[in-house]
C-alpha positions in Angstrom: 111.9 95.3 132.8 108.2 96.1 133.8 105.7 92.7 133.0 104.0 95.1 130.1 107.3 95.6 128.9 108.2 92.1 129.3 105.5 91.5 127.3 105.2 93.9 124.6 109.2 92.3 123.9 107.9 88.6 123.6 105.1 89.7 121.5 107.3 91.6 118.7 109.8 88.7 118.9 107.6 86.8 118.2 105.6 88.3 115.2 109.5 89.0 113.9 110.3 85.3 113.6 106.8 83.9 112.9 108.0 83.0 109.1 111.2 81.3 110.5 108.7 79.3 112.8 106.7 78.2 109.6 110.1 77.3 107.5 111.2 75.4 110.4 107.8 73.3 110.7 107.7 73.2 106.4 111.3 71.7 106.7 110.6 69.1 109.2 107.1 68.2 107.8 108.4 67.7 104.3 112.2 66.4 104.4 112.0 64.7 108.2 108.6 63.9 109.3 107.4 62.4 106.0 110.4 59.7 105.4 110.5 59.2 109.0 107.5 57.6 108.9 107.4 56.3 105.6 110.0 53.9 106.8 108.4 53.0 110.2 110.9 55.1 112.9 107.6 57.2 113.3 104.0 56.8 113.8 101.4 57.7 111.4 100.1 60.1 113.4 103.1 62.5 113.5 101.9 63.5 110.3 99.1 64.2 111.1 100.4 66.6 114.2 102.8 68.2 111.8 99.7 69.0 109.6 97.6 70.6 112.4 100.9 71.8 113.3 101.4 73.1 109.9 97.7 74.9 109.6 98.4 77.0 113.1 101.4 78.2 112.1 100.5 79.2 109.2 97.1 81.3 110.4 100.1 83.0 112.6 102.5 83.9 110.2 99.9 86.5 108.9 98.8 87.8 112.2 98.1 91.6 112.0 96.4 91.6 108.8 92.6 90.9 110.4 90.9 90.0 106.9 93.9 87.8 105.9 94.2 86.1 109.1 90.3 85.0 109.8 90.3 84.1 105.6 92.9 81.6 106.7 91.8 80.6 110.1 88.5 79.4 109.0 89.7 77.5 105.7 92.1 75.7 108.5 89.4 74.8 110.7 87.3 73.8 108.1 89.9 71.4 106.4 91.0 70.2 109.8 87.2 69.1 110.5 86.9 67.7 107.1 90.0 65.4 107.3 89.3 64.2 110.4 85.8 62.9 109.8 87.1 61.3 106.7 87.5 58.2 106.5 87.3 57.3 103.0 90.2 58.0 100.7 87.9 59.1 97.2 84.3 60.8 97.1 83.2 64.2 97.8 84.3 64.7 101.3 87.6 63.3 100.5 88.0 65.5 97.3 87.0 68.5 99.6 89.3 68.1 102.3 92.1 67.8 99.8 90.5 71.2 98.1 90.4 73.4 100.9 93.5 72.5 102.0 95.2 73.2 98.7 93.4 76.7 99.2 94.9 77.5 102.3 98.3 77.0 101.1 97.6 78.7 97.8 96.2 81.6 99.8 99.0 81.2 102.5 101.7 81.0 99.5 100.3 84.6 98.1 99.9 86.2 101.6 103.8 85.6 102.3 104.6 86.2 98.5 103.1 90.1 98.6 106.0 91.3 101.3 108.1 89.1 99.8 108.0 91.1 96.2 107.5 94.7 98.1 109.4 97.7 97.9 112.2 97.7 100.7 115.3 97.1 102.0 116.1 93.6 101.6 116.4 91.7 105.0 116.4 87.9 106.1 112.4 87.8 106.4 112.6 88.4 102.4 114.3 85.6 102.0 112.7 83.2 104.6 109.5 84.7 102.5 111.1 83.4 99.5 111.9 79.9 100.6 108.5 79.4 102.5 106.7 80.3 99.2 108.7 78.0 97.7 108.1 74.7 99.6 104.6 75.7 99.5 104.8 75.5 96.3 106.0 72.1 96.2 103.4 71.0 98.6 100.6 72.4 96.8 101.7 70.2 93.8 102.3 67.6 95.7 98.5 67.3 96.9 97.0 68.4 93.5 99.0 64.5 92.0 98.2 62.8 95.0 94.3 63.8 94.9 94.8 63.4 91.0 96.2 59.7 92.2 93.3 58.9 93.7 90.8 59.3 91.3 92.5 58.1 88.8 94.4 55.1 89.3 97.1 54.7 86.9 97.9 58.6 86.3 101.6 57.7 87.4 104.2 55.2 86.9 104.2 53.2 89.4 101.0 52.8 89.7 101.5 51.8 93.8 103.2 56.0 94.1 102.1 56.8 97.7 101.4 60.2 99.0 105.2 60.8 100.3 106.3 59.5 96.7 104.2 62.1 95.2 105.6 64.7 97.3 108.8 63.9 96.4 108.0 63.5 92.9 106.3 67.6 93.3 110.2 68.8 94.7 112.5 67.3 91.6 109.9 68.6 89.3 109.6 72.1 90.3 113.7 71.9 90.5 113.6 70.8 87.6 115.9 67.8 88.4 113.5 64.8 87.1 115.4 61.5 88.3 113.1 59.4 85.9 111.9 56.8 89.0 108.0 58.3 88.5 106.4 59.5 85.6 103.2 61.0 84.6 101.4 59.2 82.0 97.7 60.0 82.1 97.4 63.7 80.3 96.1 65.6 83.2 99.3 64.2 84.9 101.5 65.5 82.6 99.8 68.6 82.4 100.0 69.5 85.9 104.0 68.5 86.1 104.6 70.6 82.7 103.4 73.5 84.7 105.3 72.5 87.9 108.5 72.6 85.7 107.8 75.6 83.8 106.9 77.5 87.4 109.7 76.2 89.7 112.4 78.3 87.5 109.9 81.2 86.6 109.7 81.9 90.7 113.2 81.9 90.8 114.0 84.1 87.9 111.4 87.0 88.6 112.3 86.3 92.4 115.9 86.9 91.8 115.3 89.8 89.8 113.1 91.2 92.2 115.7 91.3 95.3 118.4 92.2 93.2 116.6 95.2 91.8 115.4 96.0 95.3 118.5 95.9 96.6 120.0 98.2 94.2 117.5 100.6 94.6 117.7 101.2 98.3 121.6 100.5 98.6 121.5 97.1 100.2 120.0 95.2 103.0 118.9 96.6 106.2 118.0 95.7 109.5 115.9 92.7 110.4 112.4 93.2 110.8 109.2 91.9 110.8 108.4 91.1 107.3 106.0 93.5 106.1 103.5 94.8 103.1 104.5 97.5 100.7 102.4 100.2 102.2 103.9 99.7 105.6 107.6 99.9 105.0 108.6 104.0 106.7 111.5 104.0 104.7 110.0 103.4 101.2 107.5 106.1 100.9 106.1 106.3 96.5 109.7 104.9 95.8 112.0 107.1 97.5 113.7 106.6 100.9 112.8 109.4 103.7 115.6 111.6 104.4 
């Protein structure tokens, strides 16, 4: 194999497994990283890695779509800045650090979504798609209580609900499970984890719904490939496979 070749096969390897590289870094952010630390076996600052961590990978998960990608790349760089001259935990450049970075994952979340829900045969990267947009969802939540937290003290029960408590408070709402340790009390609380709830089974109903009928109408799953938009799937050409 010729260097160019050698190359052109790393790069397309890469770009095919660029969501399984932001699942894995979701995964170990939220359900390792996080608890890790919140019991002392890890330093503060892993978290914060994981978060830069967390910002690259996700810029490269949409690589190829030029708009997309620089959208993304310079709400990163802009919240990284922001967080890292921080210092205070309320005030305006505390509420918008916590803003833009709830952007990029909302845009992030709606930039994996779009393949997600396309027309096509129904591989892996769909459903890596799926589970990426929905731990993103959790996340999102997770930072909308803790910045709600902040500002207003009191908004949950306990009162002393850290950001890793909130995140896990974000997770068994959107599933719906609702243990009962935390609870929203102040209104804007509540209203944010009623719409958590009623979203968590919504995605998976219309999500469901969506593969399934996919899958019926082009006979299956396929071959894995790089998870792409509607207009770029060959074999799905105005809703009939090529011959």
């Amino acid at each position: 194999m010729t260097p160019g070749a050698l190359a052109t096969w790393t790069r397309a390897r890469a770009e095919e497994y660029r969501l399984t590289y932001l699942l894995v870094v979701l995964v170990f952010a939220m359900f390792v990283a996080s608890p890790l630390v919140k019991i002392g076996v890890l330093r503060p600052v892993v978290v914060d890695v994981t978060f830069v961590l967390l910002l690259i990978v996700g810029v490269a998960s949409v690589a190829g779509r030029r708009e997309l990608t620089i959208g993304l790349a310079a709400m990163a760089g802009l919240a990284l800045i922001v967080r890292l001259v921080v210092s205070e935990t309320t005030g305006p450049t505390a509420v918008l650090a916590a803003v833009l970075t709830m952007l990029f994952f909302a845009l992030l979340a709606a930039a994996v979504l779009g393949p997600v829900l396309s027309y096509g045969r129904i591989t892996s990267r769909h459903i890596e798609g799926a589970v990426v947009v929905y731990l993103l969802l959790g996340l999102l939540w997770g930072l909308g209580y803790q910045l709600l937290s902040d500002f207003v003290p009191g908004a949950f029960n306990p009162r002393s609900a850290d950001a890793y408590t909130l995140y896990y408070f974000s997770l068994v709402t959107l599933t719906t499970v609702g243990y009962g340790d935390i609870v929203p009390v102040h209104p804007l609380a509540r209203s944010l984890a009623t719409a958590e709830a009623v979203t968590g089974p919504l995605f998976l109903a219309i999500l469901v719904a969506r593969l399934v009928s996919q899958a019926l109408a082009t006979g299956g799953g396929g071959d894995d490939r790089p998870l792409r938009g509607e207009n770029d799937h060959p074999e799905i050409r105005g809703g009939h496979a090529d011959g």
